[in-house]
Each structure stands twice: as C-alpha cells, then as structure tokens.
PyMOL Python script that loads the backbone (N, CA, C, O; Angstrom):
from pymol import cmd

cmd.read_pdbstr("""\
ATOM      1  N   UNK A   1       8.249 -37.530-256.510  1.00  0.00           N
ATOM      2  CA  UNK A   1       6.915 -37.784-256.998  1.00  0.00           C
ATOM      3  C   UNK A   1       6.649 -36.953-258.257  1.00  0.00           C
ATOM      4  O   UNK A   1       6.052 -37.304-259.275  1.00  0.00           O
ATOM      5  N   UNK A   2       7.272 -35.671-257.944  1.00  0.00           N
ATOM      6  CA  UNK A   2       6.906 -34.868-259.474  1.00  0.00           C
ATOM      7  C   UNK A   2       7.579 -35.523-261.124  1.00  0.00           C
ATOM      8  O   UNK A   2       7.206 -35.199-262.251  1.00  0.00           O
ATOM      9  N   UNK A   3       8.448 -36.322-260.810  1.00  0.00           N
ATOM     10  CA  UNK A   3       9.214 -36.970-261.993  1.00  0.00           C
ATOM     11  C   UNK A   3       8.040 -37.942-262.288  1.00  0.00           C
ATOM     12  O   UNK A   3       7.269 -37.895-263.247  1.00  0.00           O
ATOM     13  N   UNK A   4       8.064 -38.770-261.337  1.00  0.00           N
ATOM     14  CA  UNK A   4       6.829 -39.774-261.821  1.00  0.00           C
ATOM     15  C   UNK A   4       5.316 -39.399-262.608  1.00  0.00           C
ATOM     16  O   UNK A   4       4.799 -39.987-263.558  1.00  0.00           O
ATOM     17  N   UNK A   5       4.784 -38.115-261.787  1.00  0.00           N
ATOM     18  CA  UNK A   5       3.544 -37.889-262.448  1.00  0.00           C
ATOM     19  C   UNK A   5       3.852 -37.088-263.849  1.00  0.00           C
ATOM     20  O   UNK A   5       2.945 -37.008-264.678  1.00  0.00           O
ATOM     21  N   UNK A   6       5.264 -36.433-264.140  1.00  0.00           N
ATOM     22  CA  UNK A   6       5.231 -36.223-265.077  1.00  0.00           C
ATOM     23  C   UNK A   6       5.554 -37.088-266.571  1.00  0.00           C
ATOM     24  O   UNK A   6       5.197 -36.787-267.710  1.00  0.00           O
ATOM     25  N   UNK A   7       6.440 -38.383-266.053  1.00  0.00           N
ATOM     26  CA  UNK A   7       7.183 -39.325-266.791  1.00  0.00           C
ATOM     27  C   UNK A   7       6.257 -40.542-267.346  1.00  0.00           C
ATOM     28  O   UNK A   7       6.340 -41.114-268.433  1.00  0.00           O
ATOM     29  N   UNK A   8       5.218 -40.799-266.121  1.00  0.00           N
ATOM     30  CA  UNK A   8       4.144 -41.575-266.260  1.00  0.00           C
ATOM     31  C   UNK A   8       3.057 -41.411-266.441  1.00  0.00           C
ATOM     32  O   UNK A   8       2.371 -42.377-266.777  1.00  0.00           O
ATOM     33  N   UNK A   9       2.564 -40.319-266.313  1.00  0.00           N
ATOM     34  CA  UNK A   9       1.426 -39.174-266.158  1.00  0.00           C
ATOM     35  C   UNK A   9       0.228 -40.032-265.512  1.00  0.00           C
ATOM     36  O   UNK A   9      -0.764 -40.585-265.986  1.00  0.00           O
ATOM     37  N   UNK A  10       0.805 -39.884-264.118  1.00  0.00           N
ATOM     38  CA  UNK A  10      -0.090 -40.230-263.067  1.00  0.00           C
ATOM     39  C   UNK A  10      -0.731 -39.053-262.534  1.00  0.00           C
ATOM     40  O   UNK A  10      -0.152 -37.982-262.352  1.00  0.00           O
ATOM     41  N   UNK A  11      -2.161 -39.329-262.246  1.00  0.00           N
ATOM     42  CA  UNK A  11      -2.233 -38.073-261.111  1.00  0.00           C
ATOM     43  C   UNK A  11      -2.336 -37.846-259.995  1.00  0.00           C
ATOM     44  O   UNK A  11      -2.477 -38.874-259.332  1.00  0.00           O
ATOM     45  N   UNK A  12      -2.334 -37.125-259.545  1.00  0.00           N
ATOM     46  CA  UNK A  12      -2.479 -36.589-257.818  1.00  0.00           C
ATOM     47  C   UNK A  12      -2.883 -37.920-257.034  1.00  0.00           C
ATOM     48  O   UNK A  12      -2.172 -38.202-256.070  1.00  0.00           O
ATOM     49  N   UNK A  13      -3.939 -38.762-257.343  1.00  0.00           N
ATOM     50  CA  UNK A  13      -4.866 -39.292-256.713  1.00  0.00           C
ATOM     51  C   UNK A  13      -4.350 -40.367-256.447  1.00  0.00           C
ATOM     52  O   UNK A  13      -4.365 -40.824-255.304  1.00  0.00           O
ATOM     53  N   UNK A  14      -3.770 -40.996-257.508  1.00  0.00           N
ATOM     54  CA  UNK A  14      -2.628 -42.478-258.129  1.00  0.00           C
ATOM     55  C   UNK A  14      -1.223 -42.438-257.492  1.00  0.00           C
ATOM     56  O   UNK A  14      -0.555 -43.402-257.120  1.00  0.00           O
ATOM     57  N   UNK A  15      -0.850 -40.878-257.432  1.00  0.00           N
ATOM     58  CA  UNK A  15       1.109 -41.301-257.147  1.00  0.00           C
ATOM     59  C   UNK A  15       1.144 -41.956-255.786  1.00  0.00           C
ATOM     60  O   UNK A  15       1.935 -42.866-256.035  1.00  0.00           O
ATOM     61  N   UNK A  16       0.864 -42.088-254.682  1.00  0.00           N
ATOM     62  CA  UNK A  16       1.106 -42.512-253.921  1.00  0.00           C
ATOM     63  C   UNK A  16       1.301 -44.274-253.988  1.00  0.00           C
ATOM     64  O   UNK A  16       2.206 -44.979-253.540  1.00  0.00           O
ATOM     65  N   UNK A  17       0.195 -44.589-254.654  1.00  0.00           N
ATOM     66  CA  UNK A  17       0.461 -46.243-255.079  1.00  0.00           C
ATOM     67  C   UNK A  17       1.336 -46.275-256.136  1.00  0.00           C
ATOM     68  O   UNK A  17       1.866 -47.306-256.549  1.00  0.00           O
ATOM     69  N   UNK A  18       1.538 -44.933-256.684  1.00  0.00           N
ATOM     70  CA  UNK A  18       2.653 -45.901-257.893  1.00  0.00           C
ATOM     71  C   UNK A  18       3.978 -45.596-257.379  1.00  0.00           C
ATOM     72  O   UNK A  18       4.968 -46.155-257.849  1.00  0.00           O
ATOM     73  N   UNK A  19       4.059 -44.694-256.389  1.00  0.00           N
ATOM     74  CA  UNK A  19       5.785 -44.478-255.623  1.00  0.00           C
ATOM     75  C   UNK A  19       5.470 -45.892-254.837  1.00  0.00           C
ATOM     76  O   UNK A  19       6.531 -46.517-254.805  1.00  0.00           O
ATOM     77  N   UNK A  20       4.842 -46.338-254.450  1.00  0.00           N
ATOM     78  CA  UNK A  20       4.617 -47.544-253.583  1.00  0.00           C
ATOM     79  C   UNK A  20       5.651 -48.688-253.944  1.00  0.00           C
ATOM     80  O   UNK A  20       6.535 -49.345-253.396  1.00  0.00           O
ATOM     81  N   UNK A  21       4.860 -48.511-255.539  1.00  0.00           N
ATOM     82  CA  UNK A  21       5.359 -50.066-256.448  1.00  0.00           C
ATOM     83  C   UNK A  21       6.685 -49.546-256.915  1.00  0.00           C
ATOM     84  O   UNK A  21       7.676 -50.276-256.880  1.00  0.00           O
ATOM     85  N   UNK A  22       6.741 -48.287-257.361  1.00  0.00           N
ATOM     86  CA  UNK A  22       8.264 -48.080-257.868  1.00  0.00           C
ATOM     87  C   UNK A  22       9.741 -48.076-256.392  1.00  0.00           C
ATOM     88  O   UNK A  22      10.941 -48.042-256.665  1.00  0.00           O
ATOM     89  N   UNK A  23       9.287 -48.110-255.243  1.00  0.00           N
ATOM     90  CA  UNK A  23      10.064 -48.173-254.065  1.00  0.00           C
ATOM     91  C   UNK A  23      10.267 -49.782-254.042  1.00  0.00           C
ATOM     92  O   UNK A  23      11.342 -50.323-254.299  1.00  0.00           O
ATOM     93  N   UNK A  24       9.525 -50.208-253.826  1.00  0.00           N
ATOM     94  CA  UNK A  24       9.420 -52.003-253.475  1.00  0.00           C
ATOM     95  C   UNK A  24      10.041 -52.610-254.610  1.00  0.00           C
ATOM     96  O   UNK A  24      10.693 -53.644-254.465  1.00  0.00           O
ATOM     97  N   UNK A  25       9.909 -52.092-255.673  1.00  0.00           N
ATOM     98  CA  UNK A  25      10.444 -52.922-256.971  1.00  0.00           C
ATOM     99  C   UNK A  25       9.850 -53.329-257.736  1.00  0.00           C
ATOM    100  O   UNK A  25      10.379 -53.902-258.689  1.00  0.00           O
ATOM    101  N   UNK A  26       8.506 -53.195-257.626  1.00  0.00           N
ATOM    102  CA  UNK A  26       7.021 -54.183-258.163  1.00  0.00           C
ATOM    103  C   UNK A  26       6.985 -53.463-259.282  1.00  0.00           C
ATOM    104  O   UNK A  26       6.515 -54.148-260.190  1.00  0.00           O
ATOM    105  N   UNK A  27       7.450 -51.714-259.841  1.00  0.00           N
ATOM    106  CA  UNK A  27       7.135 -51.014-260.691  1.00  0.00           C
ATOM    107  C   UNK A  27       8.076 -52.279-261.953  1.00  0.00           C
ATOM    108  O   UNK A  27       9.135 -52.894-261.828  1.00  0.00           O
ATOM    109  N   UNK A  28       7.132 -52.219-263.001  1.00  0.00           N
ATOM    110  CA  UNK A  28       7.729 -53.013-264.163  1.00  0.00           C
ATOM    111  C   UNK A  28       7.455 -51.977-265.615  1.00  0.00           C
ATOM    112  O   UNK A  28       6.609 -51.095-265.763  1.00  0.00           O
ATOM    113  N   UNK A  29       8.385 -52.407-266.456  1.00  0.00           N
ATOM    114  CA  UNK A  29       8.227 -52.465-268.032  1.00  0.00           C
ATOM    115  C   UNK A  29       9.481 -52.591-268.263  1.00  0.00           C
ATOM    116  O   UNK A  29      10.395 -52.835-267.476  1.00  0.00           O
ATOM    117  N   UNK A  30       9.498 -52.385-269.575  1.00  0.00           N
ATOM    118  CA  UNK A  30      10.949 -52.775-270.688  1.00  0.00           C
ATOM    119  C   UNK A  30      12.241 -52.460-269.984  1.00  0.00           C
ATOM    120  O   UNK A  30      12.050 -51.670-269.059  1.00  0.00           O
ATOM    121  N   UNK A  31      13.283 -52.765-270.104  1.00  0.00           N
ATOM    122  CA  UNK A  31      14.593 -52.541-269.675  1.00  0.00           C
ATOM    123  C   UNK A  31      14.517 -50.788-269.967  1.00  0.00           C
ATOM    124  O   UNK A  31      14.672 -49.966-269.065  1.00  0.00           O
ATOM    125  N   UNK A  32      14.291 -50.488-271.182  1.00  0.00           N
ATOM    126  CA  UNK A  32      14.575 -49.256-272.000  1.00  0.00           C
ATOM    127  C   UNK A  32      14.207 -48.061-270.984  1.00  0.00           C
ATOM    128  O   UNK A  32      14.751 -47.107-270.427  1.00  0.00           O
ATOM    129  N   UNK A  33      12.645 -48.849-271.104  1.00  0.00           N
ATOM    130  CA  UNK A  33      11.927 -48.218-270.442  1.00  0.00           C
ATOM    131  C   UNK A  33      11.647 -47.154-269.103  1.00  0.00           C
ATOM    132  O   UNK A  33      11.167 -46.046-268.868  1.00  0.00           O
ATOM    133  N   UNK A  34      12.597 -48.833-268.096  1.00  0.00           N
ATOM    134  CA  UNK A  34      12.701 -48.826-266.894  1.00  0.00           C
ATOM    135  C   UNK A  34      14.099 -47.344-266.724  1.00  0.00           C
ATOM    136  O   UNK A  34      14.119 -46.216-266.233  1.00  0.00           O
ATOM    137  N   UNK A  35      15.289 -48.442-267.621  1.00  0.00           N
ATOM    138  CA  UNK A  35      16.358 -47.042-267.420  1.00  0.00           C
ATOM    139  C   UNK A  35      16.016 -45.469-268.188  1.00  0.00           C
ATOM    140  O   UNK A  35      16.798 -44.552-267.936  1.00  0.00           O
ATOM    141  N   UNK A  36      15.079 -45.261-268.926  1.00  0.00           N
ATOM    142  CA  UNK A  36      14.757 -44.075-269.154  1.00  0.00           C
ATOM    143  C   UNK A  36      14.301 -42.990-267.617  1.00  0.00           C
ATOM    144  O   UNK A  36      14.614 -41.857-267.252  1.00  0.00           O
ATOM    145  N   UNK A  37      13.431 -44.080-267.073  1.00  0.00           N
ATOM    146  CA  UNK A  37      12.875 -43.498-265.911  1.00  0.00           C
ATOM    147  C   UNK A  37      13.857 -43.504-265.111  1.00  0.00           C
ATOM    148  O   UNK A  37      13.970 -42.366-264.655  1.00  0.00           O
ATOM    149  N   UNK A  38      14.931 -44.454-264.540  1.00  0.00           N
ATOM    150  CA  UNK A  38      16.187 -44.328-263.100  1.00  0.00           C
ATOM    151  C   UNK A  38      16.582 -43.245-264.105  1.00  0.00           C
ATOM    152  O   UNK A  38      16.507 -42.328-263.287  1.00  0.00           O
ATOM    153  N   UNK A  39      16.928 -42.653-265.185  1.00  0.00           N
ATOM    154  CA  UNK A  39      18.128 -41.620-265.371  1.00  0.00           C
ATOM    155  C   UNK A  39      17.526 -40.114-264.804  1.00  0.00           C
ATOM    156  O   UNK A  39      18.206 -39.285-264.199  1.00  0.00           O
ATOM    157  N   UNK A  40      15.844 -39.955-265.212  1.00  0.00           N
ATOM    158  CA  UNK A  40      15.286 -39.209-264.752  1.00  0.00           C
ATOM    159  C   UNK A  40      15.194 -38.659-263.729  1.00  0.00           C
ATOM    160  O   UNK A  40      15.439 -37.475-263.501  1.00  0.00           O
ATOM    161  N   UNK A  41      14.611 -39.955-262.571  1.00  0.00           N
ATOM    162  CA  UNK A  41      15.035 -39.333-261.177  1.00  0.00           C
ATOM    163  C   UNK A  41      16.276 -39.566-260.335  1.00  0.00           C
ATOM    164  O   UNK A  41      16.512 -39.505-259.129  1.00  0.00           O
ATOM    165  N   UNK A  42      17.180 -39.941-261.727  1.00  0.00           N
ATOM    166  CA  UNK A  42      18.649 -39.638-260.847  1.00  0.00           C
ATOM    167  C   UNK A  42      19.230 -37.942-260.948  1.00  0.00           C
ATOM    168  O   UNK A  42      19.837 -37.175-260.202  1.00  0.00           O
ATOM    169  N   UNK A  43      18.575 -37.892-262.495  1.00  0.00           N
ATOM    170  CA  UNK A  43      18.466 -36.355-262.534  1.00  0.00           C
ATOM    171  C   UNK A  43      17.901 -35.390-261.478  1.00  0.00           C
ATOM    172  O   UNK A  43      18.213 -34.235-261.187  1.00  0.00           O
ATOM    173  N   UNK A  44      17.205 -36.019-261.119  1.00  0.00           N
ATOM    174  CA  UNK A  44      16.226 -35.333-260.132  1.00  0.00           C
ATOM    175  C   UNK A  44      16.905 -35.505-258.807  1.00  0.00           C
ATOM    176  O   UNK A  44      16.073 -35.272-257.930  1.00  0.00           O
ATOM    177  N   UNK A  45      17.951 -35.784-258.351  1.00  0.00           N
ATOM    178  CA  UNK A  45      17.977 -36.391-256.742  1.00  0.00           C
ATOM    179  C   UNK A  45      18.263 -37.657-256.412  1.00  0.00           C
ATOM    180  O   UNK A  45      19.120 -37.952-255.579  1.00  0.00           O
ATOM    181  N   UNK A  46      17.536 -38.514-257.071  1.00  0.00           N
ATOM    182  CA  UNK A  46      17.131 -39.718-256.483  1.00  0.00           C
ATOM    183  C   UNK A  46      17.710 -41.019-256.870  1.00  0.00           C
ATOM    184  O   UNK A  46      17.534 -41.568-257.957  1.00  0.00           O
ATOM    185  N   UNK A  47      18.575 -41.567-255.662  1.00  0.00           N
ATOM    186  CA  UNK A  47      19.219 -42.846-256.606  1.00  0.00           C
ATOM    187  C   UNK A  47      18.895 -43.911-256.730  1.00  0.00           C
ATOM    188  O   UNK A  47      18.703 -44.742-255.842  1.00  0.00           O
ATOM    189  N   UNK A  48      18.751 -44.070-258.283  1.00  0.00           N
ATOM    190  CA  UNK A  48      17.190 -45.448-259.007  1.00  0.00           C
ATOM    191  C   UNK A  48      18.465 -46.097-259.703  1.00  0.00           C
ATOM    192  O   UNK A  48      19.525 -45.559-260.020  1.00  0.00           O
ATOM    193  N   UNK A  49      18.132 -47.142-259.815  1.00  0.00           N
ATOM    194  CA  UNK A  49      18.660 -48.162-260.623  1.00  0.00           C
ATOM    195  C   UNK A  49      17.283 -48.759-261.696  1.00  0.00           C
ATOM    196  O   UNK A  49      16.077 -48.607-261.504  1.00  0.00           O
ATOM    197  N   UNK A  50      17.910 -49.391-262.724  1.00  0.00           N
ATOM    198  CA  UNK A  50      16.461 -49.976-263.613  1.00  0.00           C
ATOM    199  C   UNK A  50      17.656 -51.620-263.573  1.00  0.00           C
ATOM    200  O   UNK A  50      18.826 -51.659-263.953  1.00  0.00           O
ATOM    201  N   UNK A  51      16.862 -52.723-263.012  1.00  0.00           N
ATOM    202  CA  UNK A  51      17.330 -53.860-262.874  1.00  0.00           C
ATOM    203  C   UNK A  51      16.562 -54.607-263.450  1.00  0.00           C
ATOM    204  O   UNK A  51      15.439 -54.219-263.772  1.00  0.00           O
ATOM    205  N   UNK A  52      17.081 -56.067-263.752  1.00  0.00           N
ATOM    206  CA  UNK A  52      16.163 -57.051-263.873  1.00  0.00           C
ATOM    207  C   UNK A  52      15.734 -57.923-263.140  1.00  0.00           C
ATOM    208  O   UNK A  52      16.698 -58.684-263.061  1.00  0.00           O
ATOM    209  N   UNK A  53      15.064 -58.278-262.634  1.00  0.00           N
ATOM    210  CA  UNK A  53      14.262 -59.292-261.601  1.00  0.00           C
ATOM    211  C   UNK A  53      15.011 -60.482-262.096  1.00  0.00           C
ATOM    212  O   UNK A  53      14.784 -61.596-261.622  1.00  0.00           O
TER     213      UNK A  53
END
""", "prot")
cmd.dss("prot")
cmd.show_as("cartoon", "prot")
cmd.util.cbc("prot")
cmd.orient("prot")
C-alpha cells in the first residue's frame, strides 16, 4: 500500500479502494504507465505484472 500512496498519491482514506482495483485488474492507464508502477512494487516485494486487457 505504501508504493501506491506514494506512486499515485492516494491517501489514507482512498488506498483501500485503489488496492481493490489494482488486485482485481480494474486499475488502468498507459502501458508505460502501468509497467512503471509493476516495476515499483516488484521493487517493493510484490509480484505485479502491467498487462493488456
């Protein structure tokens, strides 16, 4: 969660719905975009892929 509120700058109140959408797959934007963020929290731990629907 701390990658997200810092990468997306969500706050406290929001991350829970936006780990929601980024778990399920629903989280969207640019390819670029998307793999900027999986490299992040792969950095972090966490294994993300950035796919295309």
């Amino acid at each position: 969660m701390r990658v997200l509120r810092v990468e997306l700058g969500v706050d406290l109140a929001n991350i829970r719905s936006v780990l929601h959408t980024v778990l399920t797959g629903d989280h969207s934007g640019t390819l670029p975009e998307m793999e900027f963020l999986a490299r992040k929290l792969r950095a972090a731990g966490v294994d993300a892929v950035a796919a295309r629907p």
